[in-house]
N, C-alpha and C positions, 0 to 999 in steps of 0.2 A: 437186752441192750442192742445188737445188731437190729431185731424185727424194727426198733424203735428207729435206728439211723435210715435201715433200707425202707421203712414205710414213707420217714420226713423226702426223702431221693425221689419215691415213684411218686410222691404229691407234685412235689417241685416240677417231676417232668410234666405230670399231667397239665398244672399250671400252664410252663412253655408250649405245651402241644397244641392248649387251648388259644393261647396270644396267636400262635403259626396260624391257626385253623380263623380266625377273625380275620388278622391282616390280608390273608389267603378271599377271603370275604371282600372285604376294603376293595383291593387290587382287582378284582371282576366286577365289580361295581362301577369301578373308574373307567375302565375299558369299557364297558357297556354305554358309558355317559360320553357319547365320543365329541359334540362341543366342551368339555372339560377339559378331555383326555388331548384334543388341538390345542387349546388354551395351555395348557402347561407343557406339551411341546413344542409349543412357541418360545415358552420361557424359556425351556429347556436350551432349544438354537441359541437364542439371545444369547444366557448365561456362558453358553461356550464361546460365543462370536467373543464377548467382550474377555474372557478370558485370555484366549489367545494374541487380544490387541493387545492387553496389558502384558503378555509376556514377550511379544514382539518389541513394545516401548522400551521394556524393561530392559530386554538384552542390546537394546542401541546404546541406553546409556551407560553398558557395563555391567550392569547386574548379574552376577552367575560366573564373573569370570573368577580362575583361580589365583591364587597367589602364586609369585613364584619366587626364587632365586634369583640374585640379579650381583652381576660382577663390577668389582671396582672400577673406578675409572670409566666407566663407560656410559655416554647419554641415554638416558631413558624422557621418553615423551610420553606422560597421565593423560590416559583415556576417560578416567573416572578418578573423585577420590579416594585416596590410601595414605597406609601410612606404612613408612618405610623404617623397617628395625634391622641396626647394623650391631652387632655385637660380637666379642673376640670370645673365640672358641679355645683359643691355642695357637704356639708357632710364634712364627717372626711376630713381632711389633711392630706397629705402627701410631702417627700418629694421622687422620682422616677427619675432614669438614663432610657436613651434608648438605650440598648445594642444591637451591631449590630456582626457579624463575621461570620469566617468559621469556627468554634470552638461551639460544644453544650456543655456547655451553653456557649453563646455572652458572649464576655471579652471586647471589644472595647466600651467606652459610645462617641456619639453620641448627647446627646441632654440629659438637666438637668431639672426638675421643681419642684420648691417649693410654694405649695401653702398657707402654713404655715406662711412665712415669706413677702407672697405679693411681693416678685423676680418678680416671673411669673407663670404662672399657665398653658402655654402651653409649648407644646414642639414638634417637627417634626422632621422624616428625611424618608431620600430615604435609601432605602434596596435593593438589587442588587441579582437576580438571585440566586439559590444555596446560599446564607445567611441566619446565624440562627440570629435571635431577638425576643428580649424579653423586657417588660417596668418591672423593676426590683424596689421594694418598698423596704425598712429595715426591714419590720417586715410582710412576708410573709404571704396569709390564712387571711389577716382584711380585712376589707370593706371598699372603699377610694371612696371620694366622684371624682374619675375621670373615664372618659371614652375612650376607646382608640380604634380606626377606622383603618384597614388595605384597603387602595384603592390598587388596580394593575393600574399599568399605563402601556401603551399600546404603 
């Protein structure tokens, strides 16, 4: 039983040894063919030139950034869109609008939650580029048992 497992192992390596030992072949061929071996290090340039423009674009328009925390009452200005989840964790109650706009301070509410009343205690939306928002309480400066998350979405 073993001879039979350890014979099927030392084929299988032989196999691999043999693929290594081609490729190995392959790759000295290539190099030896050196208008080829220019040709696809052309590409090669290229393929990273353009890479790195796309990751350059990419991080202008936000891409890559992380989510954070973000505190009540306080103006925020979207570099990119996201979406903004306010949810009560515990603690004081509150009752809080999620104002969105192109207007500092956000006039436009979005999303309502009362945890006071057992309504609802979450609330979300999406924020769109160049938007100010803000999670706006009644009584500004207290401490609300909610917590409130800005993701970028991408």
């Amino acid at each position: 039983m073993f001879g039979t497992r350890d014979e099927a192992l030392y084929a299988r390596m032989r196999e691999l040894e043999g693929r290594v030992e081609r490729l190995t072949g392959l790759l000295g061929k290539l190099t030896d063919d050196e208008e080829r071996y220019a040709r696809l290090h052309g590409l090669a340039e290229r393929t990273d030139g353009a890479l790195r423009s796309l990751e350059a674009r990419a991080a202008s328009v936000g891409v890559g950034q992380p989510r954070f925390q973000a505190a009540l009452d306080t103006v925020y200005h979207a570099k990119t869109f996201g979406y903004v989840a306010v949810f009560f964790v515990g603690g004081r109650t509150a009752r809080l609008r999620l104002l969105v706009g192109p207007h500092n301070p956000p006039d436009t509410s979005v999303g309502y939650a009362d945890s006071s009343a057992d309504l609802n205690s979450y609330m979300g939306g999406v924020v769109r580029p160049g938007e100010y928002w803000m999670v706006s309480s009644l009584r500004p400066g207290r401490e609300y048992g909610f917590e409130c998350v800005f993701t970028p979405i991408f």
